[in-house]
C-alpha positions in Angstrom: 0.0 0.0 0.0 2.9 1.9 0.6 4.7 3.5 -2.4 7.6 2.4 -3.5 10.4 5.1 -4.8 10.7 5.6 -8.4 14.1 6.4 -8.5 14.4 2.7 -7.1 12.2 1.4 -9.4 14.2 3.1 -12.2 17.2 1.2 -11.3 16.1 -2.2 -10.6 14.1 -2.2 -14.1 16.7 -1.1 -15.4 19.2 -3.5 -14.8 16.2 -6.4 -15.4 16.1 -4.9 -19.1 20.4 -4.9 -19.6 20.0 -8.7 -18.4 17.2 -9.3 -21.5 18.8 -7.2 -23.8 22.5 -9.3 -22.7 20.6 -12.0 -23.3 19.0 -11.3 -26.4 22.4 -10.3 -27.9 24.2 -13.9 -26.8 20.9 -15.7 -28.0 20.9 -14.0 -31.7 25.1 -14.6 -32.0 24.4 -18.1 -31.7 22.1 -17.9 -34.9 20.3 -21.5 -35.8 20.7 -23.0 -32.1 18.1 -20.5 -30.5 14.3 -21.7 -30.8 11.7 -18.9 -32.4 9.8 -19.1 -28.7 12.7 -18.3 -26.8 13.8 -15.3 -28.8 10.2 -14.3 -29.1 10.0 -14.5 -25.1 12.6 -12.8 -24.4 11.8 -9.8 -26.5 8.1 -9.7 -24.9 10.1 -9.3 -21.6 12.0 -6.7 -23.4 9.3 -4.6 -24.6 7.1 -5.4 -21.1 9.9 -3.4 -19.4 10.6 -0.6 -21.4 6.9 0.1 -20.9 7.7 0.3 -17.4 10.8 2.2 -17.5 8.7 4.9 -19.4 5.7 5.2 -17.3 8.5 5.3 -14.2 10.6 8.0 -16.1 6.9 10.1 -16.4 6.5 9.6 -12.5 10.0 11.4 -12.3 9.8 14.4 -14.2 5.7 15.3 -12.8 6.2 13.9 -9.3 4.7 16.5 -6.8 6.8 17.9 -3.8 4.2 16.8 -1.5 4.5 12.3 -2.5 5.5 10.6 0.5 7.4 6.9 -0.4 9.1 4.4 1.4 12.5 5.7 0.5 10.8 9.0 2.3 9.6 7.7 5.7 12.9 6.4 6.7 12.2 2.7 7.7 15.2 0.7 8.4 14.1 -2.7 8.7 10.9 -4.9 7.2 10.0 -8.4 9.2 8.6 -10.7 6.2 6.5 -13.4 7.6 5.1 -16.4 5.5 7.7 -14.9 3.4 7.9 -17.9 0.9 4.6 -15.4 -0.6 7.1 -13.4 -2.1 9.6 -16.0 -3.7 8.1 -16.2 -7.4 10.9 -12.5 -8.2 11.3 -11.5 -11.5 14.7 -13.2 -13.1 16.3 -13.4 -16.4 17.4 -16.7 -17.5 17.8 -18.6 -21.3 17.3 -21.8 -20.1 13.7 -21.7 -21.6 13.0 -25.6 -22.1 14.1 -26.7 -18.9 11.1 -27.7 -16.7 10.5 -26.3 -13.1 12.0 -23.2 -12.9 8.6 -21.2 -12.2 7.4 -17.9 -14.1 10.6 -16.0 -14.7 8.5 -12.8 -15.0 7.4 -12.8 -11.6 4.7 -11.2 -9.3 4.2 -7.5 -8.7 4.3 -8.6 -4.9 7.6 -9.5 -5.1 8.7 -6.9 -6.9 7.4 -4.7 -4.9 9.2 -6.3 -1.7 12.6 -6.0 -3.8 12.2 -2.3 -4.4 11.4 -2.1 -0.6 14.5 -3.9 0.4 16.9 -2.5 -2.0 15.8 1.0 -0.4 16.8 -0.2 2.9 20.3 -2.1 1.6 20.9 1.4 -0.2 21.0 3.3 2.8 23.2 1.0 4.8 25.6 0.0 2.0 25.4 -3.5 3.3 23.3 -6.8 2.9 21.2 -6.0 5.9 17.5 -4.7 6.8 15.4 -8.1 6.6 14.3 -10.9 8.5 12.3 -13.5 6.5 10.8 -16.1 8.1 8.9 -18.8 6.9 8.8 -22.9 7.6 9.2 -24.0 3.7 11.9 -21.6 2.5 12.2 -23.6 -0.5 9.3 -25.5 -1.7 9.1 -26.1 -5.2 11.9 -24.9 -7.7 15.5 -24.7 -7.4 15.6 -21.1 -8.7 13.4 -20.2 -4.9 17.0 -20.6 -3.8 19.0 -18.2 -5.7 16.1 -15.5 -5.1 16.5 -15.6 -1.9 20.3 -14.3 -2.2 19.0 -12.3 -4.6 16.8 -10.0 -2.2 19.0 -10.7 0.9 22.9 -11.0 -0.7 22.9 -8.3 -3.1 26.6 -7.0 -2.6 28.0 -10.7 -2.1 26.1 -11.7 -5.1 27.8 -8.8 -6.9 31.2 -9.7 -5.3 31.5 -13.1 -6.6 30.8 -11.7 -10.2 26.8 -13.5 -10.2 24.4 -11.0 -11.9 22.0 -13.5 -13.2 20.4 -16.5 -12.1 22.0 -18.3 -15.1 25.6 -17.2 -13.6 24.8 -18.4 -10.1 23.1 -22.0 -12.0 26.3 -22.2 -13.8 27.9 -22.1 -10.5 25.9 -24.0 -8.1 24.0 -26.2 -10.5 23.6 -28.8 -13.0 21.1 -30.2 -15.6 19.9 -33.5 -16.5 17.5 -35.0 -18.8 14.9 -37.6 -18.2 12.0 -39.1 -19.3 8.5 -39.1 -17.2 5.3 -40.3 -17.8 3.1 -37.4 -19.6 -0.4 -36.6 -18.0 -1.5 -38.5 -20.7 0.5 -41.3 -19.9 3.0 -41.3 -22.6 6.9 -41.1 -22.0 8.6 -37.5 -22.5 11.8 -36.0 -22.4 12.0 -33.8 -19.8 15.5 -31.4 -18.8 15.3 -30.0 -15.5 17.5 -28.8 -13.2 18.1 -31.9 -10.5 21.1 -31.5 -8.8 23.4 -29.0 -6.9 26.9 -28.7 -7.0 29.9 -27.3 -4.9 27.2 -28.0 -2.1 29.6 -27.2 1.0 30.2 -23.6 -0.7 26.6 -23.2 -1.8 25.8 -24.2 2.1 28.3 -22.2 3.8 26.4 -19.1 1.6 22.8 -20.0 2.7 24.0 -20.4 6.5 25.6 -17.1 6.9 21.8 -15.8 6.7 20.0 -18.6 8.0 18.9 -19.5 11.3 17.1 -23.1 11.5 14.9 -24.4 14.4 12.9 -27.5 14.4 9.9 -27.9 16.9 11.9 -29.8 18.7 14.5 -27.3 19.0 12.5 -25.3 20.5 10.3 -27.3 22.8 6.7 -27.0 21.3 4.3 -29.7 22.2 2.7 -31.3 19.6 1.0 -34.8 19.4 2.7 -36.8 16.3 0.9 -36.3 13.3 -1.0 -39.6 12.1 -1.4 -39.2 8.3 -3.9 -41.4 6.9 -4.4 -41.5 3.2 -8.0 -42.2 2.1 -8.4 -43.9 -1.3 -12.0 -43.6 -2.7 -12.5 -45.1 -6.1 -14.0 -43.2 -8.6 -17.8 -42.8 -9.3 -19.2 -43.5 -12.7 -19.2 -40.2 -13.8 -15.4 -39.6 -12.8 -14.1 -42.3 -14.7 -16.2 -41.9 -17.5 -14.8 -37.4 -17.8 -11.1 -39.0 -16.6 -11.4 -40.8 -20.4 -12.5 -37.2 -21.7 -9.6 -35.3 -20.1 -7.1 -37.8 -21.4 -8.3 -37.1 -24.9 -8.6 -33.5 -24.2 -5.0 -33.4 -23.4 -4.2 -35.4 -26.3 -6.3 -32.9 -28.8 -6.7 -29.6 -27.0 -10.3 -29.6 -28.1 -12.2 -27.6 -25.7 -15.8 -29.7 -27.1 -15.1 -33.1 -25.6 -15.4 -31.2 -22.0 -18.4 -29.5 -23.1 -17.0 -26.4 -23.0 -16.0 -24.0 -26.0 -13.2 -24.0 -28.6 -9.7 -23.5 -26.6 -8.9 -19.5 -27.9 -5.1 -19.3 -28.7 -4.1 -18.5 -25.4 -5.9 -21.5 -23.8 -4.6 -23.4 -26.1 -0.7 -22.9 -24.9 -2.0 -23.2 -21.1 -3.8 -26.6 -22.5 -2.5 -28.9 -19.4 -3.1 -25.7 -16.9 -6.9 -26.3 -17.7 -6.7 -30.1 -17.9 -5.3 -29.8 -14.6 -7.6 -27.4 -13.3 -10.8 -29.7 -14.4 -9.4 -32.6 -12.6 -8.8 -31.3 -9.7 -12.8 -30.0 -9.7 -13.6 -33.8 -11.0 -11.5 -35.2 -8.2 -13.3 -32.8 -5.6 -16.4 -33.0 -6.7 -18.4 -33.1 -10.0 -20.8 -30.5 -9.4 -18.2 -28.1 -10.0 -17.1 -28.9 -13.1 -21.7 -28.8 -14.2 -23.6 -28.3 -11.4 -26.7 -29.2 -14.1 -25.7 -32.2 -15.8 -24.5 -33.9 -12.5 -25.9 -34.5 -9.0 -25.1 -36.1 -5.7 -23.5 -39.8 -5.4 -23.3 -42.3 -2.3 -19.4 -42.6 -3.1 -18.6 -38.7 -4.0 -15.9 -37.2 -1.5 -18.6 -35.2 -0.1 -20.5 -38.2 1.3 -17.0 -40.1 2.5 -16.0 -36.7 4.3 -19.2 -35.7 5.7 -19.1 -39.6 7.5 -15.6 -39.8 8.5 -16.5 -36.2 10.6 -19.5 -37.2 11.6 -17.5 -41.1 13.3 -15.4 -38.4 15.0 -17.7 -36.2 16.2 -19.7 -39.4 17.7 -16.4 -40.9 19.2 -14.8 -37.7 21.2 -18.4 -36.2 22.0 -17.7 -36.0 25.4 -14.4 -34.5 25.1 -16.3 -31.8 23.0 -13.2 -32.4 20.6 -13.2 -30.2 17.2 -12.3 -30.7 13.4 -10.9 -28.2 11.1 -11.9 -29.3 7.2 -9.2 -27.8 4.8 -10.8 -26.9 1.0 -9.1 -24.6 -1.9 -11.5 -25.8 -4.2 -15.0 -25.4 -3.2 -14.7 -22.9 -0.6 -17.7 -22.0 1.1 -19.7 -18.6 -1.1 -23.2 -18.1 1.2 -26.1 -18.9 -1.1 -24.1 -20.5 -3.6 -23.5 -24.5 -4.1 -20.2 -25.6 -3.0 -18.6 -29.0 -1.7 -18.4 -27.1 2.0 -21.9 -26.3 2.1 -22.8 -29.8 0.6 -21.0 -31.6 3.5 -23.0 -29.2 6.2 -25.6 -30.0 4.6 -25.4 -34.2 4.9 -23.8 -33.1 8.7 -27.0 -31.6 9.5 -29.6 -34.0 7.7 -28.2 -37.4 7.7 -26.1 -37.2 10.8 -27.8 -35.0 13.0 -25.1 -32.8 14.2 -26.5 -29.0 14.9 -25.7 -26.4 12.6 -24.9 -24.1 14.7 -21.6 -26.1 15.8 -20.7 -25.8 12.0 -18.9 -23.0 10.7 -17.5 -21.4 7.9 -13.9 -19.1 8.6 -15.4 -16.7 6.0 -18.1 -16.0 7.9 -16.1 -14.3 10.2 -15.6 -10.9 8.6 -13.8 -8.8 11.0 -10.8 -9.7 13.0 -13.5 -9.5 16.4 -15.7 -11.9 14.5 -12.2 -14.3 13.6 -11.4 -14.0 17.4 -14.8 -14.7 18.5 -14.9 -18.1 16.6 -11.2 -19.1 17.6 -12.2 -18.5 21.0 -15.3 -20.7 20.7 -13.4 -22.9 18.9 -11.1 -23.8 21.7 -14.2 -23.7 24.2 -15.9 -26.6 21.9 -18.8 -24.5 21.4 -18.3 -25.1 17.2 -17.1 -28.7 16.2 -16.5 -28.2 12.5 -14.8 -25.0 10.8 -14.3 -25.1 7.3 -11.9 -23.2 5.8 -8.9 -22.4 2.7 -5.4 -22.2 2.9 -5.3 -18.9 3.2 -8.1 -18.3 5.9 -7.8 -20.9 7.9 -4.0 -22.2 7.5 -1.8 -19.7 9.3 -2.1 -18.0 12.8 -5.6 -19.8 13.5 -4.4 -21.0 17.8 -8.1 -22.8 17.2 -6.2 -26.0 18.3 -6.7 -26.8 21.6 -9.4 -29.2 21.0 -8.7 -30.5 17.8 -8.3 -34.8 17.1 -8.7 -34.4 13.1 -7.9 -32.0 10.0 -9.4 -32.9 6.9 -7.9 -32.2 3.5 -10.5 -32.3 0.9 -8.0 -31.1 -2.0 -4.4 -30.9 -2.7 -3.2 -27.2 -1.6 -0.7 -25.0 -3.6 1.0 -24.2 -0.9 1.6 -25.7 2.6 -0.1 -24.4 5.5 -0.1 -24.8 9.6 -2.9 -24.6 12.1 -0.9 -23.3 14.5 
């Protein structure tokens, strides 16, 4: 909310642009081994950021006297936490077929954090003015890594003569190619980047910012999680649309899931949407046509809605609580969704009283969130549904608690905690 200076801006842009243009120029000298798609992305990037850089540069020359930024109000030091929400950073790199390394353009988020802390690091001269902290540092891609030094290691970064993140993978990794099973179950070659090397230097770097505790460490108590993986076979609808998506992924026509044409843009995010539909399908097939398909006896709606309801039954007496985790079909009042659907089968086939079922989006101010926390912990509500981002982090709703139910695979990890 804050804004960020221009001036700042200016120079990080900037140097993001003399990476492409470096880029472009080392690309075009190597004439018939660069791809029409790589060029072509790179010089989108290109043109993306000079758009920038002007609109910055008209900032500059009309900015009123009176603009107040963050370079102006003098803060020395920004606490990030969850700060694994800002690791997708912009970053230059020509490794364009290998798999993995996330969305090199980034997020305005992050961006924004980067402008923040390079004001700080300006200031002092030094790689200082930022804690992060987070309990999945690195999740998902290798490059996660290198951003990281990148936002907290500027000047050492720049000392050991590693401007890009292809200079720092040239370093500190390598690349292999493999072959994997395709989502349509055919065998592809795959290059990704699997392995790091000089790992004692590479750790030695990441330690001299990193401090690591483990629950143990520290002494919380915790009961030891018992993971149990529930297998439900597909309903007769599912298999019968799992047939459809493999042929949709096959064709990338848009009619065999009854939905229009893919426009040219769909069709280069084809196995984003075939992804996207089975994940729906998985959860439920109401979401996918809430029309053409209805309720079924083995859906995940009816296995969830009894596994909560055995609980409830078998800890009533301890007044014990559930927390049921959905990205998916979160709960929208008035509106048919998987979370309503298993309050509803709570509530009719099971007999459990609706009022000791709750949604976290109901609350809708922080006295509201603290009020149902609070009666949470009291056993006053069983069940509270909830996302990822509602209900995963800072929600001390635990005290209670024998079961968490994940109705869908999340993007990101989360805590009740």
């Amino acid at each position: 909310m804050i804004p960020q200076s221009p001036e700042i801006q200016q120079r990080i842009l900037q140097a993001e642009l003399d990476s492409v243009e470096e880029n472009l120029e080392v690309l075009r000298a190597q004439g018939k081994e660069i791809s029409r798609a790589m060029e072509k992305g790179l010089v989108k990037r290109q043109l993306n950021l000079e758009a920038k850089l002007e609109n910055i540069t008209y900032q500059i020359e009309n900015r009123k006297d009176d603009t107040v930024d963050f370079r102006l109000m003098g803060i020395d030091h920004l606490y990030v936490d969850e700060s694994h929400r800002f690791k997708n950073l912009t970053f230059t790199t020509r490794h364009d077929r290998v798999a993995g390394l996330g969305n090199a353009e980034g997020s305005q988020r992050a961006l924004n954090m980067l402008f923040a802390l390079r004001t700080i690091q300006d200031r002092t001269g030094k790689d200082l003015g930022a804690t992060f902290l987070s309990g999945t540092t690195i999740s998902n891609s290798l490059t996660e890594l290198y951003l990281l030094f990148k936002y907290l290691r500027p000047n050492e970064l720049e000392r050991q003569g590693i401007n890009t993140f292809d200079a720092w993978a040239a370093i500190f990794a390598k690349k292999s190619i493999d072959y994997e099973f395709s989502v349509t179950n055919e065998i592809v070659q795959k290059e990704r980047f699997r392995y790091f090397i000089k790992v004692p230097e590479l750790a030695a770097f990441y330690a001299e910012i990193t401090d690591y505790r483990s629950a143990e460490d520290i002494g919380i108590d915790r009961p030891v999680k018992n993971e149990i993986l529930h297998n439900i076979p597909p309903t007769p609808d599912q298999q019968e649309f799992i047939q459809k998506l493999v042929e949709f992924a096959k064709t990338g026509k848009g009619e065999i899931l009854g939905r229009a044409p893919l426009s040219e843009s769909e069709e280069k995010a084809k196995m984003l949407i075939a992804t996207d539909y089975a994940r729906k399908m998985s959860l439920d097939m109401r979401l996918i046509d809430p029309v053409k398909y209805g309720d079924h006896v083995d859906n995940k709606a009816s296995h969830v809605a009894k596994m909560v309801s055995d609980y409830y039954t078998k800890f009533k007496d301890h007044k014990a609580t559930q927390f049921v985790f959905s990205d998916l079909g979160t709960y929208k009042p008035g509106e048919w969704n998987p979370c309503s659907e298993i309050k509803r089968k709570l509530v009719d086939d099971y007999g459990i009283p609706a009022h000791e079922i709750r949604f976290i989006q109901e609350a809708k101010t922080d006295k509201a969130r603290k009020t149902m926390i609070k009666d949470m912990n009291e056993g006053k509500i069983r069940v509270l549904f909830g996302s990822t981002e509602m209900l995963g982090t800072g929600v001390n709703a635990q005290k209670r608690c024998v079961a968490i139910h994940h109705l869908d695979a999340p993007w990101v990890r989360h805590e009740v905690a």
